[in-house]
C-alpha positions, 0 to 999 in steps of 0.5 A, a space after each residue: 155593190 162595193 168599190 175599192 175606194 180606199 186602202 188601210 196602210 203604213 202612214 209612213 213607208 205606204 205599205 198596204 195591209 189587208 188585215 188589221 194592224 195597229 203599228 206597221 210591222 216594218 218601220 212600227 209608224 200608225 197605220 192609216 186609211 187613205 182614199 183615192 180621191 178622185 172616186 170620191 163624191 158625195 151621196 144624195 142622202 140625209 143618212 151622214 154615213 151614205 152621203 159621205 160613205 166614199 170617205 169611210 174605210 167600209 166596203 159594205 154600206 149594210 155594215 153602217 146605220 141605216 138611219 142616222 140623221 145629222 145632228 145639229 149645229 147650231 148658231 150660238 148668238 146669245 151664247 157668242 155674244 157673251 163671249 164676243 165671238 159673233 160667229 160662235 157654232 156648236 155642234 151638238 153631240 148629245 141625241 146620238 144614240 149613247 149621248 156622245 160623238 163616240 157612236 160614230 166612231 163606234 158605227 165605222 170602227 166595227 165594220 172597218 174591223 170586221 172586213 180586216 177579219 177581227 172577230 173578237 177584240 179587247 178594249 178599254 176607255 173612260 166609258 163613252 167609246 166602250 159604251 158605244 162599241 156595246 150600243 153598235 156591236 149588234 150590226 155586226 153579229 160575229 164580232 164579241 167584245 171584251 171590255 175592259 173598264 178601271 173600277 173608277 171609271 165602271 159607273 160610266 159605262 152603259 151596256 146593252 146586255 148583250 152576248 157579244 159584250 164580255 164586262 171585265 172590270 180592273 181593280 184597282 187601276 187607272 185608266 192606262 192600267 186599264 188599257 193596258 190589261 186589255 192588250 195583255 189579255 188580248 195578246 195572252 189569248 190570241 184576240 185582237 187588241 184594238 188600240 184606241 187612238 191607233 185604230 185607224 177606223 175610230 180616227 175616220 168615224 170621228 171625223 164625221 162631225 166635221 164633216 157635217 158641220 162644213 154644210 151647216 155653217 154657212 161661212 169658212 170655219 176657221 176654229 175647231 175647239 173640243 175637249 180632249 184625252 188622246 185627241 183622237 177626235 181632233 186628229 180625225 177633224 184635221 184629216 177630214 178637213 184636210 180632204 175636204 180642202 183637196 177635194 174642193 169642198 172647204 176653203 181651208 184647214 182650221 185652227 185647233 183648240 184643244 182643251 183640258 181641266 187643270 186637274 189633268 193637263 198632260 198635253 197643256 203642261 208639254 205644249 207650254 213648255 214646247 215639248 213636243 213629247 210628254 215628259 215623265 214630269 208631264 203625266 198624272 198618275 192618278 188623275 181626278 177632276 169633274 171631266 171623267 170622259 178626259 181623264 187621261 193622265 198619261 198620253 205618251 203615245 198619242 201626244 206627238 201625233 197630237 202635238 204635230 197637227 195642232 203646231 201645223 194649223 197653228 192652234 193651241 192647247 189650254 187647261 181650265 179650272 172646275 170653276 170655269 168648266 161649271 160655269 161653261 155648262 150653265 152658259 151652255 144650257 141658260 143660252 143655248 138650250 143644251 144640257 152637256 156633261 162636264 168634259 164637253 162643257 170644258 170646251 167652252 171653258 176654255 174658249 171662253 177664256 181664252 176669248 176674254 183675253 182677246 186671243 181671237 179675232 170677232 170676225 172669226 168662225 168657230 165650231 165647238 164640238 159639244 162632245 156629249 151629255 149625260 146617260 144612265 150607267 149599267 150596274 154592274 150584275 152577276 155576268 160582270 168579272 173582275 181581274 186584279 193584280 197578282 205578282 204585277 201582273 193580272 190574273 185572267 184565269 177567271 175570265 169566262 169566254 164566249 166560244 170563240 168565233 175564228 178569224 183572227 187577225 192583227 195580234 
């Protein structure tokens, strides 16, 4: 039995929308999920996506994983105390079923698109969201994927074989040119685009880390830290955080850290200098550096969204070197015990560092998100297919398609 608990719609004009959308087509604000939260209670349940079910956009329980288990978080003594920061938690990310956070945002976003009608869509990332869509997709059987990967970035994505997954691989492309490619196919073929961080069902998967971690650590939080790209898992914390404030479940918002590498800092430059957008001086165009999950040299589109929540918990952003991000990972693993991949380690990097300039006070309480570890990649095989640039735009004739499902909406 379902129950209309919660509404997709405009984050600004509240119009409602009962298929999918990114932008809303009146006043082109996001689109976002909103709950009525005086329906919403916690289920007597281990399971993180039945306990917390009324505060996730999917209206089938079947649609969600029926075994999942909170990952742990875990007080981090020996790694605080080396950093002066006596109550210093870190939730660890790395059992998930791809080694990364992204598998909740996989495990909501495909049932949230699913009831809104998609059944087939285009996507792009640096590996991890695509490699989690591919793990999820089999729990929902009509849905066909295509995924569309930068040549650089082809080595970090694992795949299960599956029918429903179409490997598109984009030549000689950045990440941007990536995702871009794939809202043009999409938009070529009649497909949805699914968008990234303007998903409003990845944004609400991700907030379930937070969710969690509010009952594990048994003192107010007054920090969240994690590596970032678009941000979109920040931005998801801070509104679960937010309603669980409303709800009474929390004492208050946190503060927000958001790190990233030297080598590609678009955010950190903007925030330094107070800008509220990214500037063209901001971008870098062809990003490198050893946090392949955040390599993402352009955010112009998520940055202001970005740049409003962490103004409004009053946190910060920060930029760490490969030195520092090498040496967060050895502490992490000496320490703690955990084995993380370079962009969850910058996180620590750059608490730490700040850390060591007495930017915090001890007696507070922080919760690092450990994004994610290492994983096997999928070589590419003879069903991979590649696109490249012809007279600057990408040449799709040789895609192969699946037979197409109906029921497509939200072009």
């Amino acid at each position: 039995m379902t129950r209309n608990r919660f509404r997709s719609e405009c984050s600004s004009c509240s119009q409602v929308f009962q298929h999918y959308v990114s932008f809303c087509p009146s006043c082109r604000a996001m689109t976002d999920v909103r709950y009525d939260l005086d329906q919403v209670v916690r289920g007597d349940s281990a399971n993180p996506y039945q306990r917390f079910l009324d505060l996730l956009p999917v209206a089938d329980p079947e649609l969600l994983p029926a075994d999942a288990q909170y990952t742990p978080t875990i007080h981090a003594q020996s790694l605080g105390a080396q950093l002066g920061l006596p109550w210093l938690y870190l939730k660890d990310e790395t059992g998930l079923p791809t080694a990364t956070t992204k598998d909740r945002m996989a495990a909501v976003a495909l049932p949230y698109l699913y009831e809104l009608g998609v059944r087939e869509f285009a996507t792009s990332s640096t590996g991890n969201s695509s490699s989690a869509y591919a793990q999820a997709i089999a729990r929902v059987p009509e849905m066909t994927m295509y995924v569309f990967t930068a040549e650089a970035f082809r080595n970090r994505l694992t795949l299960a074989g599956s029918p429903q997954v179409v490997d598109v691989v984009v030549r000689d492309a950045t990440f941007v040119e990536a995702f871009e490619a794939a809202g043009e196919y999409a938009t070529d073929h009649g497909i949805t685009s699914e968008r990234g961080f303007f998903n409003p069902g990845r944004r609400e998967g991700l907030k379930l880390a937070w969710l969690e971690a509010v009952e594990q650590v048994p003192r107010r939080i007054d920090w969240y830290v994690q590596a970032v790209s678009s941000a979109m898992g920040v931005f998801g914390v801070f509104k679960a955080a937010g309603e669980m404030v409303e709800l009474g479940w929390a004492e208050a918002t946190p503060r927000l850290l958001c790190v990233q590498q030297e080598s590609c800092a678009p955010m950190v430059t903007a925030w330094r200098d107070g800008s509220a957008t990214i500037r063209s001086r901001d971008v870098v165009p062809n990003p490198r550096g050893i946090g392949t999950a955040i390599l993402r040299g352009d955010p112009t589109r998520t940055y202001p969204h970005v740049h409003r929540i962490v103004r409004a918990s009053n946190g910060t952003f920060t930029a760490v070197s490969e030195a520092a991000i090498r040496d967060a990972r050895d502490m992490v693993e000496e320490l703690e015990g955990v084995s993380v991949c370079f962009s969850a380690a910058a996180a620590v990097a750059g608490l730490a560092e700040l850390a060591r300039t007495g930017y915090f006070s001890p007696a507070d309480t922080f919760l690092v998100n450990l994004t994610g570890g290492e994983r096997p990649a999928t070589p590419t095989t003879e069903q991979t297919q590649w696109v490249s640039r012809v007279d600057r735009r990408w040449n799709f004739e040789d895609i192969r398609r699946p037979n197409s499902p109906s029921g497509n909406f939200g072009r």
